[in-house]
PDBQT receptor file of N, H, CA, C and O in Angstrom, charges set to zero:
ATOM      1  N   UNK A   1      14.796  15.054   2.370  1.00  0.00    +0.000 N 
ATOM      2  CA  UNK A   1      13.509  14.440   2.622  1.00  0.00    +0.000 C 
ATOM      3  C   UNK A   1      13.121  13.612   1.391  1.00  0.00    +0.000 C 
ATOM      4  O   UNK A   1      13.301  14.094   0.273  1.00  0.00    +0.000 OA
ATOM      5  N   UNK A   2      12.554  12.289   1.556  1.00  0.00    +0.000 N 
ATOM      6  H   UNK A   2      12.407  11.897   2.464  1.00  0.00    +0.000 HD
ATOM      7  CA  UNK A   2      12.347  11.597   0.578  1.00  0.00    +0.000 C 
ATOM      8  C   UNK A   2      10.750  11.868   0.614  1.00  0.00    +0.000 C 
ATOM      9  O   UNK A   2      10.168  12.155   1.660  1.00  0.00    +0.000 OA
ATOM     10  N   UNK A   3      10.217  11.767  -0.420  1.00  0.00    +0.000 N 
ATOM     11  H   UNK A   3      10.690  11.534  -1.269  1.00  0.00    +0.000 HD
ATOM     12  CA  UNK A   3       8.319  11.332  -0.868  1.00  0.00    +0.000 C 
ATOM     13  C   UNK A   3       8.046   9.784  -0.524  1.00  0.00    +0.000 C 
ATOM     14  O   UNK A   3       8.834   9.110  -1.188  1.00  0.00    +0.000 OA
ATOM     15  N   UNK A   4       7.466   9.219   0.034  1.00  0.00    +0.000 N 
ATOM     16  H   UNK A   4       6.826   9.766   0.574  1.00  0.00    +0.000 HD
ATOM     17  CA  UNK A   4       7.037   7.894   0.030  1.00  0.00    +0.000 C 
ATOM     18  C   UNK A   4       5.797   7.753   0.194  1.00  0.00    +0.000 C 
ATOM     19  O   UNK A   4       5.271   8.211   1.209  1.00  0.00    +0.000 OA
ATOM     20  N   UNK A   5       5.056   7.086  -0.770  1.00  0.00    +0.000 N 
ATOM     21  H   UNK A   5       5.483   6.714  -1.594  1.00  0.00    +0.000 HD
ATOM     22  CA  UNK A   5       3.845   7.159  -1.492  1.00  0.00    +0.000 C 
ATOM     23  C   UNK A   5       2.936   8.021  -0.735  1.00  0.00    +0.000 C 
ATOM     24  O   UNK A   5       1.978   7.729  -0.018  1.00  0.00    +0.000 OA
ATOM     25  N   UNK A   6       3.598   9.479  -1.145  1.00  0.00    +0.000 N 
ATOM     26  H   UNK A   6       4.376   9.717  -1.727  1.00  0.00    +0.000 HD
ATOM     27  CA  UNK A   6       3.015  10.362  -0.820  1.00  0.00    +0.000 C 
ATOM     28  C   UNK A   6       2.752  11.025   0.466  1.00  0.00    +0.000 C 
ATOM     29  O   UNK A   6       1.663  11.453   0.849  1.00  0.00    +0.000 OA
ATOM     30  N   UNK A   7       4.152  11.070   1.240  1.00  0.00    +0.000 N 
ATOM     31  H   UNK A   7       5.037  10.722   0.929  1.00  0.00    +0.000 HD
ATOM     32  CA  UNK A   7       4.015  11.245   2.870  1.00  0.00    +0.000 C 
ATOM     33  C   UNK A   7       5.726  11.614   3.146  1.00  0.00    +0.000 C 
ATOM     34  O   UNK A   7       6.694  10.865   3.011  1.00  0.00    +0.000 OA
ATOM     35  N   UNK A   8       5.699  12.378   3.375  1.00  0.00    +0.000 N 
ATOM     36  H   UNK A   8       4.913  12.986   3.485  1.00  0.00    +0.000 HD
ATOM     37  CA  UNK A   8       7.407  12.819   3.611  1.00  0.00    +0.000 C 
ATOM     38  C   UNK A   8       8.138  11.783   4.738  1.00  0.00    +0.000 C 
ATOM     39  O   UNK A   8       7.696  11.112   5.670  1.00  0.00    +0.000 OA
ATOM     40  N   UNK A   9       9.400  11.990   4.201  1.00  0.00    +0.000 N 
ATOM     41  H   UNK A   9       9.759  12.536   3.444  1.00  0.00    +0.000 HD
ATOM     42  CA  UNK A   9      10.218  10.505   4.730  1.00  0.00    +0.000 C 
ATOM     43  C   UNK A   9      11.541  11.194   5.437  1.00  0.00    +0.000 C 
ATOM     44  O   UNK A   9      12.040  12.035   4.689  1.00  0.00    +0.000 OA
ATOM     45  N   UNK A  10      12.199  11.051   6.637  1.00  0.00    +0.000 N 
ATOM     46  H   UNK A  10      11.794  10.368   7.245  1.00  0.00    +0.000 HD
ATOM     47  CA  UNK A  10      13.671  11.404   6.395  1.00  0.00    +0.000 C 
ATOM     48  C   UNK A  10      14.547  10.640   5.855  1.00  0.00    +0.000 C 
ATOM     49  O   UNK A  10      14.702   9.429   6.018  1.00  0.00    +0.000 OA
ATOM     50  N   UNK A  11      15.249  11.520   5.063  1.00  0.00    +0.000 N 
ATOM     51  H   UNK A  11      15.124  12.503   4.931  1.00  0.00    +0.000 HD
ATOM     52  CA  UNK A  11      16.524  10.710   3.685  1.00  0.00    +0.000 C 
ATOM     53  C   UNK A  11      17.752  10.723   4.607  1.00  0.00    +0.000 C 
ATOM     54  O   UNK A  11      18.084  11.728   5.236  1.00  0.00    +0.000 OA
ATOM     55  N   UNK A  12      18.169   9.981   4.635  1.00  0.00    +0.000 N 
ATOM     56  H   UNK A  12      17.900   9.165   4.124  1.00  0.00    +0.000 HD
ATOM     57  CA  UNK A  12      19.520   9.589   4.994  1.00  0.00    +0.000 C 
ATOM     58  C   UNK A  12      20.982   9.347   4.131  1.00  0.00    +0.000 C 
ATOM     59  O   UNK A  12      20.720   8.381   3.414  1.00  0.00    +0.000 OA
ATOM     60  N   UNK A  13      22.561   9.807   3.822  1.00  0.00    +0.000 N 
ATOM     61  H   UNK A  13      22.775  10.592   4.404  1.00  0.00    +0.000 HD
ATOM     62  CA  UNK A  13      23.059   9.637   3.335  1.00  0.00    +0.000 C 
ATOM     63  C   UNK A  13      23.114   8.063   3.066  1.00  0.00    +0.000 C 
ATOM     64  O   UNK A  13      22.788   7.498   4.109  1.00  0.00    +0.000 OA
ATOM     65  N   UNK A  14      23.355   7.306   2.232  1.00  0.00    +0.000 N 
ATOM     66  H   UNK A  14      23.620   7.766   1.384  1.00  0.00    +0.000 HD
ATOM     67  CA  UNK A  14      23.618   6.027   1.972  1.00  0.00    +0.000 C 
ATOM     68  C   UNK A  14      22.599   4.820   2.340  1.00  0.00    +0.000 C 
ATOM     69  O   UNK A  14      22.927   3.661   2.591  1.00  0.00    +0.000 OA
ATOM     70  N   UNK A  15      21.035   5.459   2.309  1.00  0.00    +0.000 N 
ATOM     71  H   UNK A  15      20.768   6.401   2.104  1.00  0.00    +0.000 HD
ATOM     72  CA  UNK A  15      20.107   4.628   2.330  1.00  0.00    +0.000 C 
ATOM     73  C   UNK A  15      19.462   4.190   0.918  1.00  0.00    +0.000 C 
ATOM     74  O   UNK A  15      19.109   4.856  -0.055  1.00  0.00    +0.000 OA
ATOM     75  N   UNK A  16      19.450   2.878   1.177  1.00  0.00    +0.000 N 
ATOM     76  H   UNK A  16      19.737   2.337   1.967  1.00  0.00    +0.000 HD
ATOM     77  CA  UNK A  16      18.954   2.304  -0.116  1.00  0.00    +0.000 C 
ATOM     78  C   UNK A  16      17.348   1.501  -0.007  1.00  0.00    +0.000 C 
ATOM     79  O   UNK A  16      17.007   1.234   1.145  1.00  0.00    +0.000 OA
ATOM     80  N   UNK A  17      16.221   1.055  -1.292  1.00  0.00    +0.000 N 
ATOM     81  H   UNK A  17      16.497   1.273  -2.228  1.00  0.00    +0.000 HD
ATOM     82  CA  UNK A  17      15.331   1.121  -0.987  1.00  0.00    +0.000 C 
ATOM     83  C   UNK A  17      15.029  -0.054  -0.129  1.00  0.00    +0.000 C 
ATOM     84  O   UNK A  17      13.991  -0.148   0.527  1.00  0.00    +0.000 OA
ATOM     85  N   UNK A  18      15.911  -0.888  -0.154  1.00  0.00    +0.000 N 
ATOM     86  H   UNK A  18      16.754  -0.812  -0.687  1.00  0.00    +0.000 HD
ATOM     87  CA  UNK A  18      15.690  -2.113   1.107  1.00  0.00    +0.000 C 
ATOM     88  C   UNK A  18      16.194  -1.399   2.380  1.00  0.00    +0.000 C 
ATOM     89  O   UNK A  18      15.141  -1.396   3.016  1.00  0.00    +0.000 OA
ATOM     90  N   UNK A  19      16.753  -1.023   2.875  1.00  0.00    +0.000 N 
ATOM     91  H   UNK A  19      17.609  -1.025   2.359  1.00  0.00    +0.000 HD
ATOM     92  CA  UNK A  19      17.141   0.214   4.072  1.00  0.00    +0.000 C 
ATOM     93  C   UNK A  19      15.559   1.036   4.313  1.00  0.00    +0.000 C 
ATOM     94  O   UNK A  19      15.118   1.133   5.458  1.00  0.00    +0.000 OA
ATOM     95  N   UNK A  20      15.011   1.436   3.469  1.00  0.00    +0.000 N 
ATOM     96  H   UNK A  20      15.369   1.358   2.539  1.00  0.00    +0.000 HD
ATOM     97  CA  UNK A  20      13.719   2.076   3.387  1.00  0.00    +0.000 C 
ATOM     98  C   UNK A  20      12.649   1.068   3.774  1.00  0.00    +0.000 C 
ATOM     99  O   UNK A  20      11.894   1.366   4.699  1.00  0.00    +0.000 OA
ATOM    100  N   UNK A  21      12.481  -0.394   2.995  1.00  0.00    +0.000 N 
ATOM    101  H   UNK A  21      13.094  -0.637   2.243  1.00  0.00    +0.000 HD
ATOM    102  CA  UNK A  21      11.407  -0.828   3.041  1.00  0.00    +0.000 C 
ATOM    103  C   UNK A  21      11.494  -1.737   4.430  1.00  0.00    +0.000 C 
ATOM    104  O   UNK A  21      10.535  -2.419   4.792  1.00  0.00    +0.000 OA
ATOM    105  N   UNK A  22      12.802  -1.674   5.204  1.00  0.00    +0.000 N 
ATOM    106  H   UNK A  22      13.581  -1.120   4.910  1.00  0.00    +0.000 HD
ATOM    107  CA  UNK A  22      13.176  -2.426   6.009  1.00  0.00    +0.000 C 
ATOM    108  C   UNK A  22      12.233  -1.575   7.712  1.00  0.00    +0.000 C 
ATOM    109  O   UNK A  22      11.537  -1.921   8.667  1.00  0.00    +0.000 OA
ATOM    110  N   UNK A  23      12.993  -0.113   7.008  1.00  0.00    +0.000 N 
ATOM    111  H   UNK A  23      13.558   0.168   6.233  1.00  0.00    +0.000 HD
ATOM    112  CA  UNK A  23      12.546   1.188   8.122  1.00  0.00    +0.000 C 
ATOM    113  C   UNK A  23      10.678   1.097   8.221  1.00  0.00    +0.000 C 
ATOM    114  O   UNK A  23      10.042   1.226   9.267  1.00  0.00    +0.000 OA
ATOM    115  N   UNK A  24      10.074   0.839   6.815  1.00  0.00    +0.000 N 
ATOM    116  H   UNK A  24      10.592   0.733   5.965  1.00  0.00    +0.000 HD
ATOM    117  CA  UNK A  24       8.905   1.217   6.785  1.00  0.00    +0.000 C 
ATOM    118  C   UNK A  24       8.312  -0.089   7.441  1.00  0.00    +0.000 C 
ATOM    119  O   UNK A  24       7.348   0.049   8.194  1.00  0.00    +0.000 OA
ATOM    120  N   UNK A  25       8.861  -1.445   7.188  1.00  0.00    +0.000 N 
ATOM    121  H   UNK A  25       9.644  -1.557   6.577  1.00  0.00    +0.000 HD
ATOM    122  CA  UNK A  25       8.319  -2.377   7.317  1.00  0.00    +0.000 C 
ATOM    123  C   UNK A  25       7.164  -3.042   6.549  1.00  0.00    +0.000 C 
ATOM    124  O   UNK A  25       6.240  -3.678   7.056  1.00  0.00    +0.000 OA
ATOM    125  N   UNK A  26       7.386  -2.770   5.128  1.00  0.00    +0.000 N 
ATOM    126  H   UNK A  26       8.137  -2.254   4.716  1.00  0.00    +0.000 HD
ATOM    127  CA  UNK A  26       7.046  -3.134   3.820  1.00  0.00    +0.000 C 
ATOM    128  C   UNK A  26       8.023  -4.651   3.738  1.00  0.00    +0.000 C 
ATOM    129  O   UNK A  26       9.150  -4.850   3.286  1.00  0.00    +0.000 OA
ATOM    130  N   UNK A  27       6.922  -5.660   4.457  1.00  0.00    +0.000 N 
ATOM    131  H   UNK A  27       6.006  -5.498   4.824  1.00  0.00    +0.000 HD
ATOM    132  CA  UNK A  27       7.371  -6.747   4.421  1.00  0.00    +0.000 C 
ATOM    133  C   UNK A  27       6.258  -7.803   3.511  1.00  0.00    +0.000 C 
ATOM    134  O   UNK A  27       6.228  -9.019   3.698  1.00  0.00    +0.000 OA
ATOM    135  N   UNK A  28       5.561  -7.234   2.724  1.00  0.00    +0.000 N 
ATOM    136  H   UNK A  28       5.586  -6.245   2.573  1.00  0.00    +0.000 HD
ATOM    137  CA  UNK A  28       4.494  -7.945   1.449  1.00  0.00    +0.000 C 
ATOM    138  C   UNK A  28       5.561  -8.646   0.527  1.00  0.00    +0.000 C 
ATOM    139  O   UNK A  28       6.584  -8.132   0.074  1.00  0.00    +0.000 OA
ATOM    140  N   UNK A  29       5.127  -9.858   0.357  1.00  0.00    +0.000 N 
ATOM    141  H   UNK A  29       4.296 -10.275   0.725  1.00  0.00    +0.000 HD
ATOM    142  CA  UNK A  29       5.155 -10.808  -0.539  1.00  0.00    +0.000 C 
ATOM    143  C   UNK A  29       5.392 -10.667  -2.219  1.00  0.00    +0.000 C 
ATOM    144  O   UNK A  29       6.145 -11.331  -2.931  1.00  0.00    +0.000 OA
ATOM    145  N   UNK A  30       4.718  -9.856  -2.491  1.00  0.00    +0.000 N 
ATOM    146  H   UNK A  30       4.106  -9.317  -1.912  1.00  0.00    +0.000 HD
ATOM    147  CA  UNK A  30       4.590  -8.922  -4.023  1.00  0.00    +0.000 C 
ATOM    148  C   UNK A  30       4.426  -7.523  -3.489  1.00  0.00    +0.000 C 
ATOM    149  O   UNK A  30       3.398  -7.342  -2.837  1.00  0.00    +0.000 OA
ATOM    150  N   UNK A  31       5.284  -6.441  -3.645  1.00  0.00    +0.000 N 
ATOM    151  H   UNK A  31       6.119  -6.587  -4.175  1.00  0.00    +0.000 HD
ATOM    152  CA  UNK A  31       5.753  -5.229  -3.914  1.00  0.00    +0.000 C 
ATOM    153  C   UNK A  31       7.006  -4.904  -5.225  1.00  0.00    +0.000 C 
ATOM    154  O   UNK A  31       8.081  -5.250  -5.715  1.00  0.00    +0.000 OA
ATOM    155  N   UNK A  32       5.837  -3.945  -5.283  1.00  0.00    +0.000 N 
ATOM    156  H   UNK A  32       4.963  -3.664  -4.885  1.00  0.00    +0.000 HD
ATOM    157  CA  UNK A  32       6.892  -3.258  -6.599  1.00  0.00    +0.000 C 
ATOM    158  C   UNK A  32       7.228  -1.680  -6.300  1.00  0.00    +0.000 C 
ATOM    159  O   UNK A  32       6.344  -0.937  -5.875  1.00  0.00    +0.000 OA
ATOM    160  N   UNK A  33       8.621  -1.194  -6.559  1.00  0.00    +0.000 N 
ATOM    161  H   UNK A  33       9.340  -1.797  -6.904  1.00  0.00    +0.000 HD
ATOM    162  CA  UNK A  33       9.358   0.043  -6.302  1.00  0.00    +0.000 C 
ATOM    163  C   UNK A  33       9.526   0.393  -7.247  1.00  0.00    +0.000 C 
ATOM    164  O   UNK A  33      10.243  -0.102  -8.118  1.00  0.00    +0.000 OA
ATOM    165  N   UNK A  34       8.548   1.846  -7.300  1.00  0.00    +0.000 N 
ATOM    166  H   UNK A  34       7.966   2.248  -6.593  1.00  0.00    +0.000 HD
ATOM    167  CA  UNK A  34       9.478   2.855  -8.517  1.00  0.00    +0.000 C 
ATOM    168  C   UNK A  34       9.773   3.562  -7.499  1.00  0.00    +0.000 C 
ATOM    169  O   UNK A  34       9.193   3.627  -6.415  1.00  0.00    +0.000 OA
ATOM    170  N   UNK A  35      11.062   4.313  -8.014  1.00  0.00    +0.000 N 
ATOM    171  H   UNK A  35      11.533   4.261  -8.895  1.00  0.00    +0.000 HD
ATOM    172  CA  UNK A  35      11.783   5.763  -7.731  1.00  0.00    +0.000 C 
ATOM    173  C   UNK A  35      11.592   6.185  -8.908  1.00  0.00    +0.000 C 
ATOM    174  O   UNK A  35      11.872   5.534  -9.915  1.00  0.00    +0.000 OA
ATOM    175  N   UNK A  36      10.792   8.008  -8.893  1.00  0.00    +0.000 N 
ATOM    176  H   UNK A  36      10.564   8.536  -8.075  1.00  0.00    +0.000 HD
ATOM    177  CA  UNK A  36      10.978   8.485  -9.558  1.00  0.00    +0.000 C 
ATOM    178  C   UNK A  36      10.102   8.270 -10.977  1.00  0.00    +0.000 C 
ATOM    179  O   UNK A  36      10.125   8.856 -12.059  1.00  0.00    +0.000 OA
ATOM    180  N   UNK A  37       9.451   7.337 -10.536  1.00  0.00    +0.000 N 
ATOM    181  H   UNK A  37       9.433   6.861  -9.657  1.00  0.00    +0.000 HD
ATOM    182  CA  UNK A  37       9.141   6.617 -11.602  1.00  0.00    +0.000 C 
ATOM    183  C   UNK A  37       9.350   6.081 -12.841  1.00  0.00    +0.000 C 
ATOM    184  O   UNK A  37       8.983   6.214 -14.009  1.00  0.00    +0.000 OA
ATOM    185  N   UNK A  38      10.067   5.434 -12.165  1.00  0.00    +0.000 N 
ATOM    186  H   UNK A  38      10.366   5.326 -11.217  1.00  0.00    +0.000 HD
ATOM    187  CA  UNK A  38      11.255   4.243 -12.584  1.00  0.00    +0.000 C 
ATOM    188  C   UNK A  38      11.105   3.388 -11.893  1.00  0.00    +0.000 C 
ATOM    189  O   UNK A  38      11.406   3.587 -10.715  1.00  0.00    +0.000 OA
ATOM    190  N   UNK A  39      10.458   1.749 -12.373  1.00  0.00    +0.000 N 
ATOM    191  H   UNK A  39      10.214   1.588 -13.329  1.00  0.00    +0.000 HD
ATOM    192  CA  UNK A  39      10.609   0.682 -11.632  1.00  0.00    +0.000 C 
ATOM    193  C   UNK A  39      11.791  -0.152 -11.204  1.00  0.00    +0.000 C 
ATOM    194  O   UNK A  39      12.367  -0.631 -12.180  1.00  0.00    +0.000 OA
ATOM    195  N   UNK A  40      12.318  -0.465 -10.069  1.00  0.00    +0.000 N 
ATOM    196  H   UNK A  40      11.850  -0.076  -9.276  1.00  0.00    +0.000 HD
ATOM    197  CA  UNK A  40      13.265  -0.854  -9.834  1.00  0.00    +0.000 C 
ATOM    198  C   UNK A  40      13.236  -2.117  -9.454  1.00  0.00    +0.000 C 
ATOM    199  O   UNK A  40      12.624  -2.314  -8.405  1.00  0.00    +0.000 OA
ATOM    200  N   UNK A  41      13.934  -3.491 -10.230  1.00  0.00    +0.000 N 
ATOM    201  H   UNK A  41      14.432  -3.331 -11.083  1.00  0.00    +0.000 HD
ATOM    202  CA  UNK A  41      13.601  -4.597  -9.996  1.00  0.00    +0.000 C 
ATOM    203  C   UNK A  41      13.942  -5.235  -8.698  1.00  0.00    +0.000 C 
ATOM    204  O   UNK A  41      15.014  -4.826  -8.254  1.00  0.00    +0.000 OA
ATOM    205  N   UNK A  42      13.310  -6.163  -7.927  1.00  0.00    +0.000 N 
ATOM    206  H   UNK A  42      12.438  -6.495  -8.288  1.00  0.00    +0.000 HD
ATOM    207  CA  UNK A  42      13.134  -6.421  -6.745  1.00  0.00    +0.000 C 
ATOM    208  C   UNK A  42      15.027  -7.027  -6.460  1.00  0.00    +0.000 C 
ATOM    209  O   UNK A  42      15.656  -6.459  -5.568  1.00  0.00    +0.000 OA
ATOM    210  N   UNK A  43      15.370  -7.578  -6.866  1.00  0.00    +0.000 N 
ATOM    211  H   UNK A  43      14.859  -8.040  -7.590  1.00  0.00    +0.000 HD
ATOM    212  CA  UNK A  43      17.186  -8.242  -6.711  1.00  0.00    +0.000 C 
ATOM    213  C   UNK A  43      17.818  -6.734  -6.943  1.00  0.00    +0.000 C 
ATOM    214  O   UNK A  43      19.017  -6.978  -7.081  1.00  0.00    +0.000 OA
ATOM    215  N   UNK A  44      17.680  -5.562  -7.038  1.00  0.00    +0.000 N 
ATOM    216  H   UNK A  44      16.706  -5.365  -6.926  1.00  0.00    +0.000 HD
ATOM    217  CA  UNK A  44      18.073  -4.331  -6.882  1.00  0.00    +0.000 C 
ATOM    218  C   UNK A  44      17.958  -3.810  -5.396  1.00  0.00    +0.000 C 
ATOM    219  O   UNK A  44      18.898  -3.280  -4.803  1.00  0.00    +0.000 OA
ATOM    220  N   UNK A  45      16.926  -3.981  -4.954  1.00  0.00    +0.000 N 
ATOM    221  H   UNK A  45      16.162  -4.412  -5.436  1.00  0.00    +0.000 HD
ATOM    222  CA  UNK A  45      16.547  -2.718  -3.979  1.00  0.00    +0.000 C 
ATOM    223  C   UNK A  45      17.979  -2.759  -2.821  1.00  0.00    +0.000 C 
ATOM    224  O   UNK A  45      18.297  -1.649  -2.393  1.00  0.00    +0.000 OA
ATOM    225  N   UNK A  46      18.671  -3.752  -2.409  1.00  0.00    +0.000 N 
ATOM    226  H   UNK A  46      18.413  -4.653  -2.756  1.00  0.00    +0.000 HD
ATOM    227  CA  UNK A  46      19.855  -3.547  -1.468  1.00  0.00    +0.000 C 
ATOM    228  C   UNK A  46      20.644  -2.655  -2.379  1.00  0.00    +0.000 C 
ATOM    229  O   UNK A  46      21.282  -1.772  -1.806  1.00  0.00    +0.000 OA
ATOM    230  N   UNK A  47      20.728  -2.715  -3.741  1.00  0.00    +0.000 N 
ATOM    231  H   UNK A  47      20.210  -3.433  -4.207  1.00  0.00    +0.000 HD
ATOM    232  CA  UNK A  47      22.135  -2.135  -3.780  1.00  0.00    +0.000 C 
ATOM    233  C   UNK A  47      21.841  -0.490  -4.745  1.00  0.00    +0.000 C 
ATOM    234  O   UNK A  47      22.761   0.221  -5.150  1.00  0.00    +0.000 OA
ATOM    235  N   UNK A  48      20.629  -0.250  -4.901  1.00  0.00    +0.000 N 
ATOM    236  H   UNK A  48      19.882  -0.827  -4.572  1.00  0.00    +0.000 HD
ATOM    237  CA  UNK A  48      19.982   1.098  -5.398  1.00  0.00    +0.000 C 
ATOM    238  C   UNK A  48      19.566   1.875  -3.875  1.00  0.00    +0.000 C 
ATOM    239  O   UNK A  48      19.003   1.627  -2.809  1.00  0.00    +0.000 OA
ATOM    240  N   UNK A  49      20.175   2.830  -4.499  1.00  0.00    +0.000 N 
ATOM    241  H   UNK A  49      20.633   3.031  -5.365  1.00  0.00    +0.000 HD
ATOM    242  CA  UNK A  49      20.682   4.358  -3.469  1.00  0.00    +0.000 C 
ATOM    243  C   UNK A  49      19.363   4.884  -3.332  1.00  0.00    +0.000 C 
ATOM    244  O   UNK A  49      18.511   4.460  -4.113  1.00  0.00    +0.000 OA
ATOM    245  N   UNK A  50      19.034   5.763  -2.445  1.00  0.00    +0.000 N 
ATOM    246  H   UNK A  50      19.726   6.107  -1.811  1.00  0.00    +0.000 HD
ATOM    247  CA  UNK A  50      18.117   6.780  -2.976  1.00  0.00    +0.000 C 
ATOM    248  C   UNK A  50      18.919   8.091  -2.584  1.00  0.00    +0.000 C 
ATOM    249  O   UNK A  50      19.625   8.140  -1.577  1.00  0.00    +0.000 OA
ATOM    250  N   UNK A  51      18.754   9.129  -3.445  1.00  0.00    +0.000 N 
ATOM    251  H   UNK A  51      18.180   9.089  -4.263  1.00  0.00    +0.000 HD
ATOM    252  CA  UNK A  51      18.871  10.885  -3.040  1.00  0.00    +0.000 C 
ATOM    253  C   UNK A  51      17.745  11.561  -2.675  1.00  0.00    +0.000 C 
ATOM    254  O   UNK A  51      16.657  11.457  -3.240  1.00  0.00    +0.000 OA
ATOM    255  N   UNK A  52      18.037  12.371  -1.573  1.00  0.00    +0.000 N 
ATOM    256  H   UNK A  52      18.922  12.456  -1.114  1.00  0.00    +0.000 HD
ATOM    257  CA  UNK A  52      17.548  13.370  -1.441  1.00  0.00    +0.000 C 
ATOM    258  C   UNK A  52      16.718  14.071  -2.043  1.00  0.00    +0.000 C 
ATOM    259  O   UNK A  52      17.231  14.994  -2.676  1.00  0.00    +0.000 OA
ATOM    260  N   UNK A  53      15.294  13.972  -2.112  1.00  0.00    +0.000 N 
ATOM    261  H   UNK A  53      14.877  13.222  -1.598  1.00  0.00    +0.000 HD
ATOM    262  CA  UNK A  53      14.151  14.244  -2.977  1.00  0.00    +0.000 C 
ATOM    263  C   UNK A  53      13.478  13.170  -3.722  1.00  0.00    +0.000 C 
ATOM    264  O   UNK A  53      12.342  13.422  -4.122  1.00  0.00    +0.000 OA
ATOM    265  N   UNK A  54      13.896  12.212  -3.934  1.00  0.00    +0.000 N 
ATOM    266  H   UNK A  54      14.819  12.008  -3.609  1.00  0.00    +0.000 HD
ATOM    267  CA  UNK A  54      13.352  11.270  -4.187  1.00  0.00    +0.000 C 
ATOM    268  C   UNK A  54      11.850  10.981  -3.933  1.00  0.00    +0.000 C 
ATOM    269  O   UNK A  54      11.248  11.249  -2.894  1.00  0.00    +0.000 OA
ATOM    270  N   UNK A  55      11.266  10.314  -5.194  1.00  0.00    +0.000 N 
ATOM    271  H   UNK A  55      11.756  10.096  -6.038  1.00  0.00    +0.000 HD
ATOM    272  CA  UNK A  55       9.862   9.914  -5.529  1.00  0.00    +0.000 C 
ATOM    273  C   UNK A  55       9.926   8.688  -4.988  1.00  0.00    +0.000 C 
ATOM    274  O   UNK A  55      10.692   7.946  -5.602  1.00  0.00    +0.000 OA
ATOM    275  N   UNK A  56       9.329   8.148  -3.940  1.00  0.00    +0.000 N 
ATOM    276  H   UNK A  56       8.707   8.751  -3.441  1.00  0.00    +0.000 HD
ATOM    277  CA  UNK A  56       9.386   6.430  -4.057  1.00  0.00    +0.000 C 
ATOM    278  C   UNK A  56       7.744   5.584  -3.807  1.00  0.00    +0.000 C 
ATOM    279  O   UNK A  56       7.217   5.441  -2.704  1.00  0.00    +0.000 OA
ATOM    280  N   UNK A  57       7.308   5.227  -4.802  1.00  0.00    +0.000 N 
ATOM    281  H   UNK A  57       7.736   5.343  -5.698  1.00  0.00    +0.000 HD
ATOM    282  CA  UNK A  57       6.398   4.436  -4.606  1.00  0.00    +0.000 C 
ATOM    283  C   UNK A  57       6.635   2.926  -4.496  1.00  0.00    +0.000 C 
ATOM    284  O   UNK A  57       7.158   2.188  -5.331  1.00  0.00    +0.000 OA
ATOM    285  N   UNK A  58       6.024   2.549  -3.000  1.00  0.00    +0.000 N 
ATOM    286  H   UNK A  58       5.599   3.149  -2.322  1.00  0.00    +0.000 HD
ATOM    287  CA  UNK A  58       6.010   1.053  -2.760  1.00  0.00    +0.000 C 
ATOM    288  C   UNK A  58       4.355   0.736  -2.987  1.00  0.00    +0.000 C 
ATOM    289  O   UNK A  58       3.375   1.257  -2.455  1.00  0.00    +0.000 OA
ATOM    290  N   UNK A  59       4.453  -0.237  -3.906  1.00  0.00    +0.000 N 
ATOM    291  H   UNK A  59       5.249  -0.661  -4.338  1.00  0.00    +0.000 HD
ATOM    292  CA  UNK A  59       2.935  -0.417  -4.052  1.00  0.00    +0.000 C 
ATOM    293  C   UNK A  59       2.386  -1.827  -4.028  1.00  0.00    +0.000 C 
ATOM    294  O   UNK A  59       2.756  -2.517  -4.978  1.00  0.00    +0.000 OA
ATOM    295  N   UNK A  60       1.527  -2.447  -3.085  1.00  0.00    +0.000 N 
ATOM    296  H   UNK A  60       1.227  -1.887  -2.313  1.00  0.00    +0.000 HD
ATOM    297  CA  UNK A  60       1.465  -4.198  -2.484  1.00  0.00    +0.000 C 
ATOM    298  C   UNK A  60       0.483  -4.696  -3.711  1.00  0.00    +0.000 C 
ATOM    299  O   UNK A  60      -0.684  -4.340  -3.872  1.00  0.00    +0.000 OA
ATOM    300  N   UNK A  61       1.124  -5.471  -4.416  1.00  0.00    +0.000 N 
ATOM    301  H   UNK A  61       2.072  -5.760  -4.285  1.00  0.00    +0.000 HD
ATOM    302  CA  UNK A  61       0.259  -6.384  -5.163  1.00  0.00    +0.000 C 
ATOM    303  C   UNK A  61      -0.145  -7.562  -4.623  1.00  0.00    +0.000 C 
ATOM    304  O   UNK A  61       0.454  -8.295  -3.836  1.00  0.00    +0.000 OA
ATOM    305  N   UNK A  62      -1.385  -7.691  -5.198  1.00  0.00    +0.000 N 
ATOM    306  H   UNK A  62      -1.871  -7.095  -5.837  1.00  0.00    +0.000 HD
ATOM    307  CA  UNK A  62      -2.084  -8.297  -4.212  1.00  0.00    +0.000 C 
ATOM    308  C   UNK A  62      -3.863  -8.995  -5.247  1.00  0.00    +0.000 C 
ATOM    309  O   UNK A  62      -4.657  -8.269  -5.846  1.00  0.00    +0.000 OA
ATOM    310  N   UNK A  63      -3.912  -9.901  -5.158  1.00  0.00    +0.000 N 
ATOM    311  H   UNK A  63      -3.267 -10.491  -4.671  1.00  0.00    +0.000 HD
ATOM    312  CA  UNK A  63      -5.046 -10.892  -5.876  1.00  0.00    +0.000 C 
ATOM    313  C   UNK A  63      -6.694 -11.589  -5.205  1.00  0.00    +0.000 C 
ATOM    314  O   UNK A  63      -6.883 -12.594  -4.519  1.00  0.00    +0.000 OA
ATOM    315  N   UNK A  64      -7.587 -10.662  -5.700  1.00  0.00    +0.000 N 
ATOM    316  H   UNK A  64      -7.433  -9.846  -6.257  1.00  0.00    +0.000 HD
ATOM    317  CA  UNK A  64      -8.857 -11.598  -4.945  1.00  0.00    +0.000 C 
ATOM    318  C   UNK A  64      -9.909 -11.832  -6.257  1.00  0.00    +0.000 C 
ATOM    319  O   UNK A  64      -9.859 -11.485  -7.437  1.00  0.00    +0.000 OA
ATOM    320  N   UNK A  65     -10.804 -12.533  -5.515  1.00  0.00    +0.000 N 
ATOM    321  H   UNK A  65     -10.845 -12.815  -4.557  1.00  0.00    +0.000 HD
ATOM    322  CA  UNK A  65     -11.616 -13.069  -6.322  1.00  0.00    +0.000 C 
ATOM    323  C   UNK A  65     -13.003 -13.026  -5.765  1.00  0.00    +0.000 C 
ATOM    324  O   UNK A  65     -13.941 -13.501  -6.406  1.00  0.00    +0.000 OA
TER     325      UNK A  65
């Protein structure tokens, strides 16, 4: 089971966080991924794994005035 910002997830062998943000449909413009808390840069997320227990915060940045 993965954590995703704070809501249990099913983990899958060989899912990575674009596999995740694809499933969740975290399709924002500016998002940033930590695992674990650890930020993971956006040209990463296809090829970074996640395990089993995993922390993952997707968090939408976002600008008003």
């Amino acid at each position: 089971m993965l954590n995703v910002n704070n809501t249990e997830y099913p983990f899958r062998e060989g899912m990575t966080i674009k596999t995740l943000m694809d499933e969740k449909d975290f399709v924002f413009h500016r998002i940033i991924v930590k695992v674990n808390g650890k930020l993971v840069e956006d040209s990463c997320y296809a090829d970074t794994t996640l395990s089993d227990g995993d922390n993952v915060e997707a968090i939408h940045i976002f600008a008003g005035g």
